[in-house]
C-alpha positions as CSV (number, residue, x, y, z in Angstrom):
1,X,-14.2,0.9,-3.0
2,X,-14.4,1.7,0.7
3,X,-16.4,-1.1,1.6
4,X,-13.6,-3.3,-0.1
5,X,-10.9,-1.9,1.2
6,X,-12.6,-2.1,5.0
7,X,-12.7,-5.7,4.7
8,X,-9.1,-5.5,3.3
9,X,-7.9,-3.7,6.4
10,X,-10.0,-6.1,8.4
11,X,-8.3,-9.1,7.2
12,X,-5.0,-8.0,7.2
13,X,-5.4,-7.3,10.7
14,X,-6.9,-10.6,11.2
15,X,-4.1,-12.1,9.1
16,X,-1.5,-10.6,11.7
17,X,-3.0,-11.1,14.8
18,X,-3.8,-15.2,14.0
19,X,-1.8,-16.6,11.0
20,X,1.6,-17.8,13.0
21,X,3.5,-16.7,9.8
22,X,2.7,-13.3,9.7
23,X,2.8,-12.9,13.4
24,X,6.3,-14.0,13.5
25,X,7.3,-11.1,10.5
26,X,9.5,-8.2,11.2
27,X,9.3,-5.2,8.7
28,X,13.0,-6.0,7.5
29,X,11.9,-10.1,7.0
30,X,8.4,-8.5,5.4
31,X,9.9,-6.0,3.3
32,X,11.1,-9.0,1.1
33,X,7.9,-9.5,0.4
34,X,7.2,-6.4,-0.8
35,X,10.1,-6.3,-2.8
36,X,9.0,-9.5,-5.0
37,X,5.4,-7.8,-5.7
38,X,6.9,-5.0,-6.8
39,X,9.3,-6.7,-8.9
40,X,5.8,-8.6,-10.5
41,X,3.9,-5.5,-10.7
42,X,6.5,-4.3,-13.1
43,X,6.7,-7.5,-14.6
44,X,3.1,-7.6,-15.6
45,X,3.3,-4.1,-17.0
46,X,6.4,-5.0,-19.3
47,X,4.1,-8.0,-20.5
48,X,0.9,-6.1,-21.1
49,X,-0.1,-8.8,-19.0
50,X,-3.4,-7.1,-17.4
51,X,-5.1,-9.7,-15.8
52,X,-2.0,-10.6,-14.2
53,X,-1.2,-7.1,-13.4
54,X,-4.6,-7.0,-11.4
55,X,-3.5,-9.5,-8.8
56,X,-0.4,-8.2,-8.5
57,X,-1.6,-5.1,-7.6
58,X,-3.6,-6.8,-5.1
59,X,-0.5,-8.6,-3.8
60,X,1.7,-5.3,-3.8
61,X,-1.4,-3.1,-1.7
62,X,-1.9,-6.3,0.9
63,X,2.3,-6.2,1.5
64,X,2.5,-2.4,1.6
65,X,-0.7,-2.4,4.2
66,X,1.2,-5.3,6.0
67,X,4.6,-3.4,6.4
68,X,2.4,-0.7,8.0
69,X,0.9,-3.1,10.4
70,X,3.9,-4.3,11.5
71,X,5.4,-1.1,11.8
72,X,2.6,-0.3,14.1
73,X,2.8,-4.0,16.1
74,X,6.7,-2.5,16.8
75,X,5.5,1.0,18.2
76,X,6.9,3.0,15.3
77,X,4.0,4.3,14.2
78,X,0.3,4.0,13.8
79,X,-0.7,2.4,10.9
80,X,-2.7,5.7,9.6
81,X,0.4,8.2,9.8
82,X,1.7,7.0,6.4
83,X,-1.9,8.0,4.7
84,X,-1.7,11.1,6.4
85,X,1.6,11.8,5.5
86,X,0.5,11.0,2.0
87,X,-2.3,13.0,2.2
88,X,-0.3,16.1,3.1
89,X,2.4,15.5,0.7
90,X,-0.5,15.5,-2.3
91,X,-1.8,18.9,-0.5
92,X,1.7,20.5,-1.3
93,X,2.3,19.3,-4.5
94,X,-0.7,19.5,-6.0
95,X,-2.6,22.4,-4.3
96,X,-4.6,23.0,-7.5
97,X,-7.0,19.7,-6.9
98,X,-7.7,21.4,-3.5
99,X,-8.2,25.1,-4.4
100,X,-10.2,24.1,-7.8
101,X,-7.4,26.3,-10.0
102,X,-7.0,24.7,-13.5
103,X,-4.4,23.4,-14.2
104,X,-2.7,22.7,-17.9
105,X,0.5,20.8,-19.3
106,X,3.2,22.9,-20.8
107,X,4.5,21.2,-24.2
């Protein structure tokens, strides 16, 4: 998966620097995008509708990782601050996959 999502960050930076559509996108004009995938993603899951659910997925990761490129191209943040941000967030609310303490569901 690394490898794949490398050349997935590769090309959406390639994307924004040369495809005149994206390089005219703000994150407010973008975000409508995201919206839509996310709106298909769901879609997909109420139809069971896996293969479809696949590219959607796709669709939704290459917005989301877009948004954050943007974001970046406008000096709000670097694109890696949201994973980090994520990263720590999962640290505090799930210490137990860091500290190797079992963990079981309460019925």
């Amino acid at each position: 998966m690394e490898k794949e999502f490398e050349e997935f960050v590769k090309l959406a930076r390639k994307t924004l620097a040369e495809c005149p559509w994206a390089n005219t996108q703000t994150v407010k004009s973008y975000v409508k995008e995201l919206k839509a995938e996310a709106n298909e993603v769901i879609a997909a899951v109420d139809k069971n509708d896996y293969n479809n659910l696949k590219e959607e997925l796709g669709d939704l990761l290459w917005d989301t990782l877009m948004v954050m490129f943007i974001a970046e191209k406008e000096g709000w943040f670097k694109a890696t601050e949201p994973l980090n941000a994520l990263i720590e967030k999962m640290k505090r609310r799930k210490p137990f996959l860091f500290t190797g303490q079992k963990v079981t569901l309460k019925e």
